[in-house]
N, C-alpha and C positions, 0 to 999 in steps of 0.2 A: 658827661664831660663836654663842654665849651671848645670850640673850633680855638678858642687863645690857650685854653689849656692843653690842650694836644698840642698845639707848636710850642710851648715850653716844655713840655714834655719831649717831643723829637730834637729841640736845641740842647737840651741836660745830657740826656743820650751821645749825641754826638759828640758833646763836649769829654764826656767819658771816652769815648771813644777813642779820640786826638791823646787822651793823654794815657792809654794803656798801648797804643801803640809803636811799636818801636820804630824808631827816630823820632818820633813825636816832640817835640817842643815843648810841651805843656802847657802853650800860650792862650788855650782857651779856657786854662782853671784858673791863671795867673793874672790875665788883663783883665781890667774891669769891663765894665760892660759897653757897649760903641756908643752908648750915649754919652758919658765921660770923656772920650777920647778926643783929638781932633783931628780935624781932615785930614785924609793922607794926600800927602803929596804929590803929585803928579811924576814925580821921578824916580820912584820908589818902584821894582821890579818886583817881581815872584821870584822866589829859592827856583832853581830846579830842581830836583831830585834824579841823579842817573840809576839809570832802570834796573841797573846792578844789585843798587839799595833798595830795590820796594823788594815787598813780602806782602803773603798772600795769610791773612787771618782768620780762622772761622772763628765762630762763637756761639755757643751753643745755649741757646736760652731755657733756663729750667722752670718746670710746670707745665710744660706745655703736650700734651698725649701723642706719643708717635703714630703715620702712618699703617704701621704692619699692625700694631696694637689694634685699632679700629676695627680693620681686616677682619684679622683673627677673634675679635667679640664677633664681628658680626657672624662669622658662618656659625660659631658656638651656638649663638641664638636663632639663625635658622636651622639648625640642625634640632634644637627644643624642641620647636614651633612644628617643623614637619615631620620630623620622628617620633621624638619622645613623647609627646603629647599624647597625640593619636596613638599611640601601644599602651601608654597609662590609661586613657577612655577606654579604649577597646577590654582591656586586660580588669578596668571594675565593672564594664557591662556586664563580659563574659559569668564574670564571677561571681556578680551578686543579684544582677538586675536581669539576665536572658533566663526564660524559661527553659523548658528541661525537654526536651522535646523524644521521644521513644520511638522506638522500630520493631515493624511485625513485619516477619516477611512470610511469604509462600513460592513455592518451586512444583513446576509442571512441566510435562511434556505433550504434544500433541502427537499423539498413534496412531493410525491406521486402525481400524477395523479390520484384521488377516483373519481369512479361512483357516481350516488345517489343512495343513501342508502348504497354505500356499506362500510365493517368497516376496523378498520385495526389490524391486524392482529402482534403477534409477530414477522415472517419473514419479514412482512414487514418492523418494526422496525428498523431490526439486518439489513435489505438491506439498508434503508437510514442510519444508523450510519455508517456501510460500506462507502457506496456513499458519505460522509460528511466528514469523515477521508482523504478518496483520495481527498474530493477538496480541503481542508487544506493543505496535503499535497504537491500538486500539484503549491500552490502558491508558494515555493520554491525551484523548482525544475530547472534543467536544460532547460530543455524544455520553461517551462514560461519565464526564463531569454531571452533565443533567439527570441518568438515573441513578448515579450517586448520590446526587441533593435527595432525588425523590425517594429515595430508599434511605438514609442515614442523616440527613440535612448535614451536608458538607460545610456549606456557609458557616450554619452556628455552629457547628463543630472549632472552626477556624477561626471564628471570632470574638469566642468565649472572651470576659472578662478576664480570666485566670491569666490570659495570655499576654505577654509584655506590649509594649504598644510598640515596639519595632520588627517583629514577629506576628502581631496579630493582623489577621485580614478586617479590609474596611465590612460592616454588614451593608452597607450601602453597595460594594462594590458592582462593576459590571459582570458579566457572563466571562468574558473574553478577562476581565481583570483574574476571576476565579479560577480560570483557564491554567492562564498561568504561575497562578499560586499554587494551584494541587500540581503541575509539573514540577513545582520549586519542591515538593514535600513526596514524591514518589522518582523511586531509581527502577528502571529496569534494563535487563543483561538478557540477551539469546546468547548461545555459545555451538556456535554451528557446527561445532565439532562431536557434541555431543544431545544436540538438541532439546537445550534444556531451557527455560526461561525461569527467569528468577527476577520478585516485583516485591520492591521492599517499600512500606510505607511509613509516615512518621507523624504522629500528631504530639499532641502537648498530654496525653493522658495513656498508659496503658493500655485501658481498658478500651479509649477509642482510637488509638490504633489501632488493634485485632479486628475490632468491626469494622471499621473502613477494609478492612486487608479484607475479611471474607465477602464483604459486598462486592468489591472488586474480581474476587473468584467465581462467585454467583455470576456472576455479567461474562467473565472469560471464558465460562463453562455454556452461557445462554450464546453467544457468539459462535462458538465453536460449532454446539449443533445446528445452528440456525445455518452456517456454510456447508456442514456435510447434506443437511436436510435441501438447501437449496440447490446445491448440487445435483440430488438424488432424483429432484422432482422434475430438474431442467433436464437430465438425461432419459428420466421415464416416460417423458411428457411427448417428446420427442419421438421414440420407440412407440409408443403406445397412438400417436396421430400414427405412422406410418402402418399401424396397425390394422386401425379404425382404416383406412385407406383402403385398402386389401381386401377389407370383408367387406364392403361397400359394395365394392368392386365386383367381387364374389356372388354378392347374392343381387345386383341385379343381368349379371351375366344367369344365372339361376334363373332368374323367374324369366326371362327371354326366350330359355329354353325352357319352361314350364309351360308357357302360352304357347311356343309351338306345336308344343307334343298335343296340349288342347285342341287346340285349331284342328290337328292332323289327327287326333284320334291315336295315337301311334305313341309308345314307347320310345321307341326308336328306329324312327325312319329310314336310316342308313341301313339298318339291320334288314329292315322290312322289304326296303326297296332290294336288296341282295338277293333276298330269300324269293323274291317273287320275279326277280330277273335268269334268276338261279332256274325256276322252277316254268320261266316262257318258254330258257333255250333248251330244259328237257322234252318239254311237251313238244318242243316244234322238232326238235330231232328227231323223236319219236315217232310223229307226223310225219315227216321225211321219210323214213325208215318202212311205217307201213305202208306209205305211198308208192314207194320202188318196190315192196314184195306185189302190191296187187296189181302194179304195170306188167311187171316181170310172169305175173301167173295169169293173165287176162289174155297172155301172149298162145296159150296152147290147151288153157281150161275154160270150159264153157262159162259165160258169164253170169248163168243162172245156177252156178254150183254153190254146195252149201258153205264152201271155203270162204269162198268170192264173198258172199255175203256177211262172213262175219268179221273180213277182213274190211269188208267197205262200212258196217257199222262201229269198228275202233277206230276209222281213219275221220268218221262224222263224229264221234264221240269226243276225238281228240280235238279236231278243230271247235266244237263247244267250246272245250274247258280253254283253249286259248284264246278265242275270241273273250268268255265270261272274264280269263284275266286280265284283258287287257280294258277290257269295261270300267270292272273293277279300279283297278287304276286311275282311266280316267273319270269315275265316281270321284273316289277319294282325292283327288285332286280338285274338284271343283271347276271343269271344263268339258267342252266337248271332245268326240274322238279326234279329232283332228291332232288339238293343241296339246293333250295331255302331256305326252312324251315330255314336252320343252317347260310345260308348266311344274314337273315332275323334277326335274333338271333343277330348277330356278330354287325350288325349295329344298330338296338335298343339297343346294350349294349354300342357300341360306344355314341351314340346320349344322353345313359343315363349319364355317364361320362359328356359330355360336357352340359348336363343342370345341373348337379351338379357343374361343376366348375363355371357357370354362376351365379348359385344363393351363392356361397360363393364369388368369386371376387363382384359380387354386395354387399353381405353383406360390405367387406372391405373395399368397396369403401364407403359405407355408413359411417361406422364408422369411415374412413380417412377425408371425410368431415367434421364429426362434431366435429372429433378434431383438424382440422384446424381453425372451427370458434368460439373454446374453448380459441385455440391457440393466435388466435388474438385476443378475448375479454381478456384474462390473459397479453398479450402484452398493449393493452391500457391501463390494470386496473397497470401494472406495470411500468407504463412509468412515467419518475421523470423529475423534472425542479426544477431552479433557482429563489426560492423569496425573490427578495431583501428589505426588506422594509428600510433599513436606505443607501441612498444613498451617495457617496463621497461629501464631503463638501469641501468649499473654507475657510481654517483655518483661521485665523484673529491674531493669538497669538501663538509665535514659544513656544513649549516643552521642547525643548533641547538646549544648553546644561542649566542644575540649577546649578546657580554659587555656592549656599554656598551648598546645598547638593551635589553636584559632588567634590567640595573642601571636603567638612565634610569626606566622601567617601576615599579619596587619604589620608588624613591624618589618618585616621582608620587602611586604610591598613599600611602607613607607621611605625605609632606605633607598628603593630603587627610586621612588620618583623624587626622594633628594638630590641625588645622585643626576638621575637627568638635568633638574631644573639646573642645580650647578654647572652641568658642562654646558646649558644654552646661557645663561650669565656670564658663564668666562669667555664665551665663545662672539657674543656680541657685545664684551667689552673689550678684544679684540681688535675687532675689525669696528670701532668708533674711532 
């Protein structure tokens, strides 16, 4: 349409206008057109109209689509777009196009290795909750992932063909990708009240569910004793050095005193030296003793009596045998007479020394012993193992995916994030 057809157009209009109006004249459907006309006059006034007389007209032009109308398609159709849509996809994946995915589980508990009779104890408690946490742990961990593959090939497992391509794993993937894809496809529960773990797993096939389940047991069961066994060896190892220590100890205190006893000839020198100290101060009393009987009788019997003389050869006979012991003596000591005595000394203080460290390194060997066989009765009574009592099963009935609760799900979420986007749309149409 032409800029001149559009002002005939708004001149027709108005001229309708003028004459459905009331008071209206009708002078714009009646006079011709100002071409035909002639000039007006110069004295010719405007009507007034008093304000009394005007009225206020609406007019309501038909065809034309209301406001609220627009409104209201429009949230109809985002409410399609973000809801309904997304639960129809969701709800024919589910249902025709997600694989089928199965559950093998197993349940264990980590025990103690108890004596008879014996009880248990808080620590031991806090030790298997400990010990029970790492094996939970442990089922998703990096490490499990890697003798998983090596033991069942995890990867091809997870990447089968058979498997949808929104579910299946890239075979390209990384370690860390793999990581956590088998975290996405294993649940595990401890229940600290009863100490139980429970490790459910889920692949795309019955059959390789169960195996992955038991390889995973295999591994929780090699964990388990590899922590009691490390345990057992860090505790022995430790017993068993301070052990080794002891006897060491022991037997060169031992041959210390072996090479003396050699050097000295002598059993035992302390004993020796007694017995011969024992044996000076009888003989010298004894000497004393004869001495004052033959003063005492020299005093009024003749010196050449046969008393006298036999009295004066036990009193020569006695000093012999004390002078020969004290020879002796200083023989076996390795000195002249002079110094014996002190050289005498110097070596019964030695000999005393090394039977003093005998009988304290044997003490400590003593008591090194029997806290090695404390050590190892503490190590068996803390040694833990794996009891599985509910073994991996061969499932019969896939888990996953549930069509109308996995649907119900997607449509929850999507109402909710309608729902939001709505209230930031009204909320920043608002405040413009």
């Amino acid at each position: 349409m032409t800029k001149g057809d559009r002002m005939k157009s708004d001149g027709s209009l108005l001229r309708r206008l003028d004459e459905v109006r009331p008071g209206g004249t009708g002078l714009a459907r009646r006079q011709p057109s100002s071409a035909n006309l002639p000039a007006r006059t110069p004295d010719l006034k405007p009507t007034l109209v008093p304000p009394s007389q005007k009225s206020v007209v609406t007019y309501k032009v038909r065809g034309a689509p209301s406001e609220g109308g627009l409104k209201t398609w429009g949230k109809w159709i985002f409410f399609l777009i973000a809801v309904i849509i997304p639960t129809i996809i969701a709800g024919v994946y589910y249902a025709f196009f997600a694989a089928p995915q199965y559950v093998s589980e197993f349940r264990f508990s980590v025990r103690p290795n108890l004596g008879a009779g014996a009880g248990s104890s808080s620590a031991d408690s806090l030790l298997i909750m400990s010990n029970s946490y790492i094996v939970s742990d442990y089922v998703g961990s990096r490490d499990a992932v890697v003798a998983l593959e090596e033991a069942v090939g995890l990867r091809q497992i997870y990447s089968s063909g058979a498997v949808d391509y929104m579910s299946r794993l890239d075979p390209a993937a990384s370690l860390e990708t793999l990581v956590k894809y088998w975290n996405s496809s294993i649940h595990t529960n401890y229940d600290i009240t009863t100490g139980i773990n429970v490790v459910e797993v889920s692949a795309f096939t019955p059959a390789d569910a169960r195996k992955i389940a038991n390889a995973i047991k295999v591994l929780c069961e090699r964990l388990v004793n590899q922590i009691s066994d490390e345990a057992r060896k860090s505790q022995m190892d430790f017993a068993h050095t301070e052990m080794a220590r002891a006897e060491s100890r022991l037997k060169d205190v031992r041959r210390e005193e072996t090479e003396l006893r050699t050097t000295q000839k002598s059993i035992d020198a302390r004993k020796e030296a007694d017995g011969r100290l024992q044996l000076n101060l009888k003989l010298r009393s004894e000497l004393a003793s004869l001495q004052a009987q033959y003063d005492s009788l020299t005093q009024y019997m003749d010196p050449k009596s046969p008393r006298l003389s036999v009295m004066r050869n036990q009193i020569n006979a006695t000093k012999e045998q004390v002078a020969q012991l004290q020879d002796q003596v200083g023989s076996n000591m390795q000195g002249g007479s002079g110094g014996s005595e002190m050289i005498n000394a110097q070596v019964l203080t030695r000999y005393d020394q090394i039977q003093t460290d005998v009988e304290i390194a044997t003490k400590l060997y003593q008591s090194a012993l029997t806290n090695y066989e404390s050590a190892r009765a503490q190590a068996s009574h803390n040694q833990i193992y794996l009891a599985t009592y509910v073994q991996p099963g061969l499932p019969e009935v896939a888990s996953y995916p549930k069509v109308f609760f996995d649907t119900f799900l997607v449509f929850l979420s999507a109402c909710g994030i309608w729902v939001v986007l709505t209230l930031v749309y009204y909320s920043i149409r608002d405040h413009v």
